[in-house]
C-alpha positions as CSV (number, residue, x, y, z in Angstrom):
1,X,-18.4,-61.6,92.1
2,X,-18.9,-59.3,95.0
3,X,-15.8,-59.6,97.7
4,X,-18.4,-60.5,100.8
5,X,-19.7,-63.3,98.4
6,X,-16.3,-64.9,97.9
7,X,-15.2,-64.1,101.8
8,X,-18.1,-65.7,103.3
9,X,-18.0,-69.3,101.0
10,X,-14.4,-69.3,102.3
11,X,-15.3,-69.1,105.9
12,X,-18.9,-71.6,105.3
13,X,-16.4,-74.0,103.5
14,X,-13.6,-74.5,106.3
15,X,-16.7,-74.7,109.2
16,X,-18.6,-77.2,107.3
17,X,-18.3,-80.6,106.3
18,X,-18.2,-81.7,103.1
19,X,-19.2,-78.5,101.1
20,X,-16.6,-77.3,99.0
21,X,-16.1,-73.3,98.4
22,X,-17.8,-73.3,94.9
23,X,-20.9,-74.6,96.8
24,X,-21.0,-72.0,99.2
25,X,-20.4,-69.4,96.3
26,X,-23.3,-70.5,94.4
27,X,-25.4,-70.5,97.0
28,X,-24.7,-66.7,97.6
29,X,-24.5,-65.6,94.5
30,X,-28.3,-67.3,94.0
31,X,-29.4,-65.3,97.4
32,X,-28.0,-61.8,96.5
33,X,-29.3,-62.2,92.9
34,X,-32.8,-63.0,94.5
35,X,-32.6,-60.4,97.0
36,X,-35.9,-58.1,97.7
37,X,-38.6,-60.1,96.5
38,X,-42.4,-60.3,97.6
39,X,-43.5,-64.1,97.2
40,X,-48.0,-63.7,97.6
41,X,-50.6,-65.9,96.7
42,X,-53.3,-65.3,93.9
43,X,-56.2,-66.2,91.8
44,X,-55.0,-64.1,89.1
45,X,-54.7,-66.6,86.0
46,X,-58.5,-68.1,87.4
47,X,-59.6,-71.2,88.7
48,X,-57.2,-71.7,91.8
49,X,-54.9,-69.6,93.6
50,X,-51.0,-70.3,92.8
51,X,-48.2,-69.3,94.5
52,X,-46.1,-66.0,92.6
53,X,-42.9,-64.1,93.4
54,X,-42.5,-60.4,92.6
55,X,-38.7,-57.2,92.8
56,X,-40.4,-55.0,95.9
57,X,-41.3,-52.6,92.9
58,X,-43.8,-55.0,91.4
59,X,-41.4,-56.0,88.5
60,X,-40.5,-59.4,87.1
61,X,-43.6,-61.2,88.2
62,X,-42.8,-65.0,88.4
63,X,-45.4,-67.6,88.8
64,X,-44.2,-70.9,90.9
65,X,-46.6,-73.5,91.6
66,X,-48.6,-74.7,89.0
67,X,-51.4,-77.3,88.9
68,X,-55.6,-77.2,89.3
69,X,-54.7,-77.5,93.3
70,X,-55.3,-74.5,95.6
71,X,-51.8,-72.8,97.4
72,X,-51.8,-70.0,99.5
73,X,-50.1,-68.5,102.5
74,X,-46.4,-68.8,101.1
75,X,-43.8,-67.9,103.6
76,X,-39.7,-67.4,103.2
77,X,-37.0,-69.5,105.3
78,X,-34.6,-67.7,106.9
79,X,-31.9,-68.3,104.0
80,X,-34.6,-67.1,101.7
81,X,-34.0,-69.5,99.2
82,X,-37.0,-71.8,100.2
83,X,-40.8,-70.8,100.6
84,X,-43.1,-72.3,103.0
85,X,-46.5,-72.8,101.1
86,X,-50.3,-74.2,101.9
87,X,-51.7,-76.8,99.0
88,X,-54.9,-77.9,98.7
89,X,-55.0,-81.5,99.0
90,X,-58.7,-83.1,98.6
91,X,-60.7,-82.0,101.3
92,X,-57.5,-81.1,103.0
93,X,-54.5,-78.7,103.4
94,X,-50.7,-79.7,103.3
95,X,-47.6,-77.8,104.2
96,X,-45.1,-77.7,101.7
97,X,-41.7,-76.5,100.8
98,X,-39.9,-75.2,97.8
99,X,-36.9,-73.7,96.5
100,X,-37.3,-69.9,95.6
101,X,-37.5,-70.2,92.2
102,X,-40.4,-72.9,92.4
103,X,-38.5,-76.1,91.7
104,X,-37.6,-79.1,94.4
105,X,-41.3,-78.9,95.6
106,X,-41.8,-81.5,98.4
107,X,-44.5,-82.0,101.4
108,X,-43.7,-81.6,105.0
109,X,-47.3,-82.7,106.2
110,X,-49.9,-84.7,104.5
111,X,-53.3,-85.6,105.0
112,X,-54.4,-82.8,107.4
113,X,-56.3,-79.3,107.7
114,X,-52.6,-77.9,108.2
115,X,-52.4,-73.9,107.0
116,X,-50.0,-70.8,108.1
117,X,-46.4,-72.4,107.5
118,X,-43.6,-70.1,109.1
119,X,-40.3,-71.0,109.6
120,X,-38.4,-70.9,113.1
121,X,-36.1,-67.6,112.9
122,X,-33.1,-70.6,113.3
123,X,-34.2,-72.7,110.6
124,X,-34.1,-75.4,113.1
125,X,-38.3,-76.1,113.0
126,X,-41.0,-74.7,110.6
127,X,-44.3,-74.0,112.6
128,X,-47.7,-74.1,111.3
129,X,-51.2,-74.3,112.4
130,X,-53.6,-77.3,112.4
131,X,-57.6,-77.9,112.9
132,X,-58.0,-81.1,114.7
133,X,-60.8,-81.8,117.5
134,X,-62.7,-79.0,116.1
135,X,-59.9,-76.2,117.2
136,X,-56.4,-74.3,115.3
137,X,-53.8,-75.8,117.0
138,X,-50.3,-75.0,116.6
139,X,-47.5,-77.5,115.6
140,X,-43.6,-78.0,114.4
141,X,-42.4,-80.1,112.1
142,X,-38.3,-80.3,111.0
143,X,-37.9,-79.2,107.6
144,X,-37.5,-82.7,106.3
145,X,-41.0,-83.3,107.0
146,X,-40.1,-85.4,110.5
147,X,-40.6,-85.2,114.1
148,X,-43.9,-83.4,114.1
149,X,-44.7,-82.1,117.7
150,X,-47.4,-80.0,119.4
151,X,-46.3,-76.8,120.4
152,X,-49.7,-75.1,121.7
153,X,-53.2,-77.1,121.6
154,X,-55.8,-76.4,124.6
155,X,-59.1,-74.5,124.4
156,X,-58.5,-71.9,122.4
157,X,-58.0,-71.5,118.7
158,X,-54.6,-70.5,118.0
159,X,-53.0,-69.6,114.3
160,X,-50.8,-67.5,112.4
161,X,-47.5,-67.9,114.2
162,X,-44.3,-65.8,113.4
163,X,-41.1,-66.8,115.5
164,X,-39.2,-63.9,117.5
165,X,-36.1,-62.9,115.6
166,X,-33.5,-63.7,118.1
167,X,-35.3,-65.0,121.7
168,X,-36.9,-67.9,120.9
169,X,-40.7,-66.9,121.2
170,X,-43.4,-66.5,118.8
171,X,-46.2,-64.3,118.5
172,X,-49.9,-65.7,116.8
173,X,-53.5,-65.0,117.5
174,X,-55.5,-66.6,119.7
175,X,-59.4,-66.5,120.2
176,X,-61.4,-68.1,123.5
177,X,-63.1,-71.2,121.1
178,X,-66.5,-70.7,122.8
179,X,-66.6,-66.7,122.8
180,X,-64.7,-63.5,122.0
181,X,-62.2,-62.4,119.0
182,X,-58.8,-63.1,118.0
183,X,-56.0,-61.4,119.4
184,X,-52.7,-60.8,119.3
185,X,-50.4,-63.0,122.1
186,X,-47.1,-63.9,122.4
187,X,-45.2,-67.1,124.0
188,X,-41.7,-67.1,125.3
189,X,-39.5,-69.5,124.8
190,X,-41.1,-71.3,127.3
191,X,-44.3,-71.4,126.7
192,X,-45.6,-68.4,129.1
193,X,-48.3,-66.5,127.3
194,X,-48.7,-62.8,127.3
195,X,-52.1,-61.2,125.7
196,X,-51.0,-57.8,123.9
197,X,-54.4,-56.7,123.0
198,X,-57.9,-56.6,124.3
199,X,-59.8,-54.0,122.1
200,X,-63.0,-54.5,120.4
201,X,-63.6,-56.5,117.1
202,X,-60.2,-58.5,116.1
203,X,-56.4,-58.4,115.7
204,X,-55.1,-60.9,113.5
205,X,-52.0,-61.9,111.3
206,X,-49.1,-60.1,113.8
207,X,-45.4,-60.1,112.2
208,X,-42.6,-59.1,114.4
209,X,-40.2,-56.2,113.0
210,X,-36.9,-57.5,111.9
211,X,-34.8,-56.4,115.3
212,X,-37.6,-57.5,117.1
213,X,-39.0,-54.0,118.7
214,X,-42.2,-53.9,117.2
215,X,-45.1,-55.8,116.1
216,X,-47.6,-54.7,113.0
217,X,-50.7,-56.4,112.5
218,X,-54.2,-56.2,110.9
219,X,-57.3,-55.3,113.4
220,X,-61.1,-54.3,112.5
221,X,-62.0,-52.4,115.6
222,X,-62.6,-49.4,113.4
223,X,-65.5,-50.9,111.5
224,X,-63.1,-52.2,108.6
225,X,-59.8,-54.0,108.5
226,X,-56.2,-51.6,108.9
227,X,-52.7,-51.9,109.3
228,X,-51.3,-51.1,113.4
229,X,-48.2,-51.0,114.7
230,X,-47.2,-51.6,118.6
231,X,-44.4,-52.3,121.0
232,X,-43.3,-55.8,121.6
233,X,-44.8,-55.6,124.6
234,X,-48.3,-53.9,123.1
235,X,-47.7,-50.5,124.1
236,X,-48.1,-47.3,121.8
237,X,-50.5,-48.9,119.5
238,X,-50.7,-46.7,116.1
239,X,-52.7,-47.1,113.1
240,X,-50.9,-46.9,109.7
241,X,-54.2,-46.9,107.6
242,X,-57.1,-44.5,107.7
243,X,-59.8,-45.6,104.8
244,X,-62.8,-47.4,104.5
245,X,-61.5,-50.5,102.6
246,X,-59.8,-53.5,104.1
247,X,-55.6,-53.8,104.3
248,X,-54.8,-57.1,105.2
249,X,-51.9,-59.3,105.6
250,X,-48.7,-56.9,106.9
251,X,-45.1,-57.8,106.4
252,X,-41.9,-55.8,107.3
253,X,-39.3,-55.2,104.4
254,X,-36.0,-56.7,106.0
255,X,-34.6,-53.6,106.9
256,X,-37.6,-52.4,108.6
257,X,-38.5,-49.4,107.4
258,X,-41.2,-50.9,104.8
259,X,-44.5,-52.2,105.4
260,X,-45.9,-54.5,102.8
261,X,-49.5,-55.5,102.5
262,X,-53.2,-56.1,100.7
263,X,-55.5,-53.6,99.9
264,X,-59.2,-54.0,98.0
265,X,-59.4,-49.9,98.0
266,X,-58.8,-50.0,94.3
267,X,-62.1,-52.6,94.2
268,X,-60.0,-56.1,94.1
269,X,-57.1,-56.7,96.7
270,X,-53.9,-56.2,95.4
271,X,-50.5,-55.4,97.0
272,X,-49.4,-52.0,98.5
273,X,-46.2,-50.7,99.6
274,X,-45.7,-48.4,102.7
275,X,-43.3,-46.6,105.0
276,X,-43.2,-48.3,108.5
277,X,-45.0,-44.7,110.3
278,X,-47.5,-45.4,107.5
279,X,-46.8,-42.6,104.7
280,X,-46.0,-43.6,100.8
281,X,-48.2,-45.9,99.9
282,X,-47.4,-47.3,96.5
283,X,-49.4,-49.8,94.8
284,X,-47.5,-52.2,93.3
285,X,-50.1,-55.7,91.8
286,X,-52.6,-54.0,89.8
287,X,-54.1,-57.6,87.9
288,X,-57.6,-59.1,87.4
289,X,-58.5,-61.6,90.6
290,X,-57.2,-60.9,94.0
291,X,-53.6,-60.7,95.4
292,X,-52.8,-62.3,99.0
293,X,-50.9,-62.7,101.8
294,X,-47.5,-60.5,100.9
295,X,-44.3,-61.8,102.7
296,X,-41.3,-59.7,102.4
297,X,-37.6,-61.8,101.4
């Protein structure tokens, strides 16, 4: 057992109630051992897409959801050792939540168009996004599944939320409903909003960095979709992809100095690797069907 392993389920044992230090140990021992691992959505096996985890290299591909039902847009808690998911459900979409290795699979929301689950940075609250009243509204819901608010719902179609990593705010995409493109916002803890880019065609699917400094996103003002990077405060805007296929979906590696993402530049989308200033690329899904949505552990 490493030594921070057995300090830290000594220190979690005496601060909370009724866990013993054997649970806390177990616990860690099951998040170091999962570590560095890519959780994506795909079509891959046919029919429906599932839910599948992947090692950062593209080793030790495990598939976690099973079932004819449509799943996509997976997303980690901040322990890592659940994953926020999207499932098809009729004519609908529910939120749901499972351990990391694809067991203790349970709703949070039924019986709605509910998509893009993302978990508070706290744990606290996971936020998704909801079409109701003919517009993408953006909710909260605890991670039992209870006390569902509404965290932003006017006008304008708003999605794709990821929570600040330390101040409370979120940044999402947010499109007039009547007119104009998404782009890329952010919302303070109390509920200010800020528009971070105004630039022809879209911005879409933003992802704060891990100390909370920059903000990468997808944007098809170039004709096709790329990968940009920008200040939090949507300054010093810089493209990380220069090609005329689409990269999609952009997740930082927790130590920020990795960009993960989808790529059809091989003919089908499947995932790529990259440095965060946009150099080594690596390819690492290279299956039949098309890989989606990549989220970093």
């Amino acid at each position: 057992m490493k030594p921070w392993i057995a300090l830290y389920a000594v220190l979690a044992a005496l601060t909370v109630p009724g866990c013993t230090i054997g649970d806390f140990k177990a616990m860690l021992e099951d998040r170091a051992a999962n570590a560095d691992r890519i959780v994506f959505a795909s079509d891959r096996a046919g029919g429906a897409r599932a839910i599948y985890s992947m090692d950062s290299d593209g080793g030790d591909v495990q598939r976690l959801t099973g079932g004819s039902a449509d799943c996509k847009m997976p997303d980690w808690s901040p322990s890592k050792l659940r994953i926020l998911y999207a499932r098809e459900n009729g004519s609908d979409w529910e939120i749901r939540s499972m351990s990391h290795d694809g067991t203790d699979d349970r709703p949070l929301t039924t019986g709605q168009n509910d998509i893009w689950p993302h978990w508070r940075n706290d744990g606290s609250r996971v936020l998704f996004g909801r079409y109701v009243s003919d517009r993408d509204s953006l909710y909260s819901v605890s991670p039992a599944g209870t006390g569902e608010t509404v965290v932003l719902a006017d006008n304008w179609d708003n999605a794709a939320a990821h929570s600040h990593p330390n101040n409370g705010g979120f940044v999402f995409m947010r499109q007039s409903h009547d007119a104009g493109n998404y782009e890329i916002h952010v919302s303070d803890r109390y509920g200010t909003l800020t528009p971070l880019t105004s630039d022809a065609g879209e911005s879409r699917n933003p992802r704060w960095s891990p100390d909370g400094s920059r903000i990468v996103f997808q944007s098809n003002r170039d004709g096709d979709w790329d990968i940009f990077v920008m200040d939090a405060d949507g300054g010093n805007e810089v493209p990380l992809t220069f090609n005329s296929s689409d990269d999609l979906s952009p997740d930082w590696s927790p130590d920020g100095r990795r960009i993960v993402f989808r790529s059809d530049r091989d003919g089908d989308h499947d995932i790529y690797v990259m440095d965060a200033d946009g150099s080594d690329v690596i390819q690492i899904s290279d299956e039949a069907g098309s890989d989606s949505v990549p989220r970093w552990q």
